[in-house]
C-alpha positions as CSV (number, residue, x, y, z in Angstrom):
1,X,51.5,-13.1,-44.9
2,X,49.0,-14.8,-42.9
3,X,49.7,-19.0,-42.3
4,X,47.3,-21.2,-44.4
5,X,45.6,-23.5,-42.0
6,X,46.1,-21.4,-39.0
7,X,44.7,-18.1,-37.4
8,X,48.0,-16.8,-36.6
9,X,49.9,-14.4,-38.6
10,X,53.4,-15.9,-39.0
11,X,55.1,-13.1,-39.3
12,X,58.6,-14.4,-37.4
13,X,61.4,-14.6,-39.8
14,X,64.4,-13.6,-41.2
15,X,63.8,-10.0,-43.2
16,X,64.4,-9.7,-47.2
17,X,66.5,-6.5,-47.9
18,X,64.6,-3.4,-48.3
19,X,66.1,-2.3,-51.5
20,X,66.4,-4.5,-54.4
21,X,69.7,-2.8,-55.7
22,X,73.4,-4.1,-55.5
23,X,74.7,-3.3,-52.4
24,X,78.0,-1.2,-52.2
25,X,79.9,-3.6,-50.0
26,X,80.0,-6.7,-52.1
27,X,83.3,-7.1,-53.7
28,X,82.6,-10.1,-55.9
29,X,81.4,-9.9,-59.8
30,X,78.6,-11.4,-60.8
31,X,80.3,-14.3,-62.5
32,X,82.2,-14.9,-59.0
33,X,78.8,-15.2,-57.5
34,X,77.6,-17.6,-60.3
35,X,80.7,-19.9,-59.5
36,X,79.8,-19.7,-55.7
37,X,76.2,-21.0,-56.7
38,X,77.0,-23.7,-58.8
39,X,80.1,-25.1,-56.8
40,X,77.4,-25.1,-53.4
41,X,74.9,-26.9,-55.9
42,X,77.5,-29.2,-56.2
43,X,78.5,-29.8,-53.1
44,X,74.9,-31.1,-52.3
45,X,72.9,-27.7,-50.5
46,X,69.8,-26.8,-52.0
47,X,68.8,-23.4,-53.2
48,X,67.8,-22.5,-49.4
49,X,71.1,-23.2,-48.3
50,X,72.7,-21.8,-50.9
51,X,71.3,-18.5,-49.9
52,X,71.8,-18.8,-46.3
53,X,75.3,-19.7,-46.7
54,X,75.7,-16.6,-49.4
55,X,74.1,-14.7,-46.7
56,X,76.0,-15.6,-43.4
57,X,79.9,-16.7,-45.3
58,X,80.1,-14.1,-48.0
59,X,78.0,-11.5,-47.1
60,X,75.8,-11.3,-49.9
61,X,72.0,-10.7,-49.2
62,X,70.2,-11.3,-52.3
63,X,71.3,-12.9,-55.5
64,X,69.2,-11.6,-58.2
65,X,70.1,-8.0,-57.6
66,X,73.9,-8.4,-58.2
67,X,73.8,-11.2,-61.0
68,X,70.3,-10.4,-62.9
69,X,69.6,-14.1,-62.0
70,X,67.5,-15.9,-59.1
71,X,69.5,-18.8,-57.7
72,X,67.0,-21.6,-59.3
73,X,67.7,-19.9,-62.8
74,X,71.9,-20.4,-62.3
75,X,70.8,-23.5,-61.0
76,X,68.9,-24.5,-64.8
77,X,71.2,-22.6,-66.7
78,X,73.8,-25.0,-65.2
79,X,71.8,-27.9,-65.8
80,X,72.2,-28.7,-61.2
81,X,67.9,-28.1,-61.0
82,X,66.9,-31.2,-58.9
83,X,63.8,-33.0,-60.3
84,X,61.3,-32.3,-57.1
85,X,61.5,-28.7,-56.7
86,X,62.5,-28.0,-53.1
87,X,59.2,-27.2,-51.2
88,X,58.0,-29.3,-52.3
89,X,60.1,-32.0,-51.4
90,X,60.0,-30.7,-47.6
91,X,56.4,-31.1,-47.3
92,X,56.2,-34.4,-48.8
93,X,59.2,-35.3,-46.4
94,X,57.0,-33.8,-43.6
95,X,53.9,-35.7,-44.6
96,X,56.0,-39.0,-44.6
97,X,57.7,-38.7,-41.2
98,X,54.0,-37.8,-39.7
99,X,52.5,-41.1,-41.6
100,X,55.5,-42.7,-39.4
101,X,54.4,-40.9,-36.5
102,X,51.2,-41.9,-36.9
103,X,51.7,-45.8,-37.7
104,X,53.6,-46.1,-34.4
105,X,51.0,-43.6,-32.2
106,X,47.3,-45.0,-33.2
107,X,45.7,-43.0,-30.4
108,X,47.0,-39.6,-31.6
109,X,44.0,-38.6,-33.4
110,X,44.7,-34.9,-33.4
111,X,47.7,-35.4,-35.9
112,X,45.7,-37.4,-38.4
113,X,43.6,-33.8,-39.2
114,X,47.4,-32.5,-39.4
115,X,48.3,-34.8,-42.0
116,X,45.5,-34.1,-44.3
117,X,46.1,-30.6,-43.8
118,X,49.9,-31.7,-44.8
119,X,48.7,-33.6,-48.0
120,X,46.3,-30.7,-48.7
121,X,49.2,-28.3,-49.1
122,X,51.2,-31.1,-51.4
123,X,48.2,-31.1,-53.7
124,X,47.9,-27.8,-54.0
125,X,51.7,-27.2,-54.7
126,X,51.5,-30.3,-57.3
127,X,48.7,-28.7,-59.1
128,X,51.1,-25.6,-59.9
129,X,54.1,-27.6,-60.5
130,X,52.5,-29.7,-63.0
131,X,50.8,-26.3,-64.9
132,X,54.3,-24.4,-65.0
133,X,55.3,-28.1,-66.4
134,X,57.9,-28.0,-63.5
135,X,57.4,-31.8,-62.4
136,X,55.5,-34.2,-64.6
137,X,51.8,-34.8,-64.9
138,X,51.7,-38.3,-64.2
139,X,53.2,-37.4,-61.0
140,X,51.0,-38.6,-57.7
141,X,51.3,-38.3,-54.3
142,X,49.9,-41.6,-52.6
143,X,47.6,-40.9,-49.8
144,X,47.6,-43.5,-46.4
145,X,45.0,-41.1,-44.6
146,X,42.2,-43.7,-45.7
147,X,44.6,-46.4,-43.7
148,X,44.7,-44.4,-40.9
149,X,40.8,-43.5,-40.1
């Protein structure tokens, strides 16, 4: 899948398993996995980290085909979901440290188009989050590009 903003291609990144069956190597139930999920969520990862830890400690590659269950579901079944779903969180985090950025840099004009393409992409994601009911719909991101030009 091609990048949003960009002309390239993206295509460097980690590979999803081929086949969306159980593999024969995993030696824990699906109620073991469950546990493993929710005691992670507890410890403070998020859903990302969850399945990268799954991934590189126990050898698991996808939930879903072993447990029937995506990690966000355990995660609401279990009543861990955070309220900002995780992406995003990490853009709006992104957008903040580049207002920082910006504040402290007033000559770098090439990042202020960056930004807006940042905010762009938090708008877009808030607009689906709000229809799937997901975060509220009072919820508003507050803009500082006008600050900046």
């Amino acid at each position: 899948m091609g990048r949003m903003h960009t002309h390239r291609h993206g295509k460097s990144h980690s590979i999803r398993p081929a086949t969306l069956r159980a593999p024969s190597w995993i030696s824990q139930s699906p109620k073991d996995i469950e546990e493993l999920v929710v005691k992670y969520s507890k410890d403070g990862l998020t859903p990302s980290q969850i399945g990268n830890k799954l991934r590189d400690q126990h050898s698991i590659p996808l939930v879903k085909p072993i447990t029937k269950k995506t990690v966000g579901e355990i995660l609401k079944e279990n009543k861990l979901e955070a309220e900002m779903p995780e992406d995003l969180e990490n853009i709006v985090k992104k957008a903040v440290g580049l207002q920082k950025h910006l504040k402290a840099n007033k000559g770098d004009s090439r990042n202020v188009r960056s930004l807006e393409l940042i905010e762009a992409k938090v708008h877009r994601l808030s607009v689906y989050y709000k229809r799937i009911e997901r975060i509220p719909k009072n919820w508003k991101y507050k803009s500082v590009v006008a600050q900046l030009e």
